[in-house]
C-alpha positions in Angstrom: -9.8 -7.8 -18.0 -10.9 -5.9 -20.6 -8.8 -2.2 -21.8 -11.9 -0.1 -20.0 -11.6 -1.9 -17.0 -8.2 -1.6 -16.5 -7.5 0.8 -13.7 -4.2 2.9 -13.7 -2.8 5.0 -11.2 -0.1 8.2 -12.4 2.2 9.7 -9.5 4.1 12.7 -10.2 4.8 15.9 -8.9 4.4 17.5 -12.3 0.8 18.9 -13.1 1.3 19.1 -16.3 2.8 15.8 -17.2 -0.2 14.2 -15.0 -2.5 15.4 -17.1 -0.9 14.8 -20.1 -0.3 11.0 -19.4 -3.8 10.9 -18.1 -5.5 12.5 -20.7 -3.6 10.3 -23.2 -4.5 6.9 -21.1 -8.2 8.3 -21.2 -8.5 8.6 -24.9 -7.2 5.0 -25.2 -9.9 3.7 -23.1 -7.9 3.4 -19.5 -9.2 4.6 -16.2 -7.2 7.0 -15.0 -6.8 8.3 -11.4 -3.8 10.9 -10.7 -1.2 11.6 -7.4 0.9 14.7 -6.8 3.1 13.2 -4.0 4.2 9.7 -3.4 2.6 9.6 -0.1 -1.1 10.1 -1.8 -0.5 7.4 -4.0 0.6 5.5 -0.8 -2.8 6.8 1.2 -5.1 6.1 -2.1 -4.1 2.8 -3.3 -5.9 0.3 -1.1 -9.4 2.0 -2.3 -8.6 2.0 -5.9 -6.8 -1.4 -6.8 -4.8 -0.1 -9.8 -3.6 -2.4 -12.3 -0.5 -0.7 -12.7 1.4 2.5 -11.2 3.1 5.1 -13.2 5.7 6.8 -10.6 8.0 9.4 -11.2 11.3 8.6 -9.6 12.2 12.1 -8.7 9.5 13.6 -6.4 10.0 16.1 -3.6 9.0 14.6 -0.1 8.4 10.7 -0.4 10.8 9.7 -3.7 9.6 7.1 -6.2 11.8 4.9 -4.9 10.3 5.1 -1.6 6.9 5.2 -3.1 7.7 1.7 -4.5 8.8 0.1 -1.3 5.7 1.1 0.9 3.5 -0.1 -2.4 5.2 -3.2 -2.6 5.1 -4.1 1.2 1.6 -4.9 0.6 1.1 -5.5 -2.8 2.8 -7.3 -5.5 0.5 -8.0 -7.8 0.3 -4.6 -9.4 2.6 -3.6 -12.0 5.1 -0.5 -11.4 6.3 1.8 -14.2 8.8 3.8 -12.9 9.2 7.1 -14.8 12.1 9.5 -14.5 13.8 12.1 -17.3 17.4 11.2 -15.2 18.0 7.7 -16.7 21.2 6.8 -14.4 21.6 3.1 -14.1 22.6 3.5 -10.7 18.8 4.3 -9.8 17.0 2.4 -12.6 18.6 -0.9 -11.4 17.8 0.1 -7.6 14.1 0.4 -9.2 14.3 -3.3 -10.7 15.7 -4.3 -7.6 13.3 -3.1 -5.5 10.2 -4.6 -7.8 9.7 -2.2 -10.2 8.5 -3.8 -13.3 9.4 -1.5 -15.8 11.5 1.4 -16.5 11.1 4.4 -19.2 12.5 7.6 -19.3 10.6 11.0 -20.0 9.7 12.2 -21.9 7.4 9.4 -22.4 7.1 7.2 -25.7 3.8 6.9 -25.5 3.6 4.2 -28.3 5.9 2.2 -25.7 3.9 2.5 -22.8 0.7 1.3 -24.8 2.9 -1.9 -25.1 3.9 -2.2 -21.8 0.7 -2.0 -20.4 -1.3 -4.3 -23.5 1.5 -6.9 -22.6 0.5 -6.7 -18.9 -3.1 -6.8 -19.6 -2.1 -9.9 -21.4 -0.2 -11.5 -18.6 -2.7 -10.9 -16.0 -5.3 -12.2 -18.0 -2.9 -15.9 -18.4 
C-alpha cells in the first residue's frame, strides 16, 4: 500500500475542521472522504474501505464513542484515530478500551498524525 492509495475517512461535526484535516491529508498524497455525523460514517464505510478513521469524540447525535463500537462490530482491521479537544482520561481510556487505536487531542499536530498514519501504513504493509 502505497501513500496515494491509502484511503482515509474524517468524521466530525465541524465543517471547518473537516476540511481543514482533509485538505491537509490531500496535499500529502491521502485520499480523503469526509462525515458530518457518526451515523454517515456508520452508513458509508462498507463502500469505501478506509484504512484508517479520524473520529471526533464529541459529536451531537451518534458520539464517537458510539461511532467506534458499530465500526468495530464489523471491522477491525481499520485503524481508529479518535480526535477530541476534551482530553479527559476518563473517555480517552473508554476509547482504547473499546478499540480505538490512537488518541490526539485538537487542535491537531499535524506533524503527529503524519506519523501515526506512516507507522500504520507500515504495519499493514508487514
Amino acid at each position: 500500500m502505497n501513500t496515494l492509495a491509502m484511503n482515509i475517512m474524517v468524521v466530525d461535526d465541524e465543517p471547518f475542521i473537516r476540511e481543514v484535516m482533509s485538505d491537509f491529508l490531500c496535499m500529502h498524497g491521502y485520499k480523503v472522504t469526509s462525515f458530518g455525523s457518526g451515523e454517515d460514517a456508520v452508513s458509508g464505510i462498507n463502500g469505501l474501505g478506509p484504512d484508517m478513521i479520524l473520529l471526533d469524540i464529541w459529536m451531537p447525535g451518534m458520539s464517537g464513542l458510539e461511532t467506534l463500537e458499530k465500526i468495530r462490530k464489523d471491522n477491525n482491521k481499520v485503524g481508529v484515530v479518535m480526535l477530541s479537544a476534551f482530553g479527559d482520561d476518563e473517555t480517552v481510556e473508554d476509547a482504547m478500551n473499546m478499540g480505538a487505536d490512537f488518541y490526539l487531542q485538537k487542535p491537531i499536530e499535524f506533524k503527529r498524525l503524519l506519523e501515526i498514519l506512516e507507522n500504520w501504513k507500515k504495519k499493514e504493509e508487514r
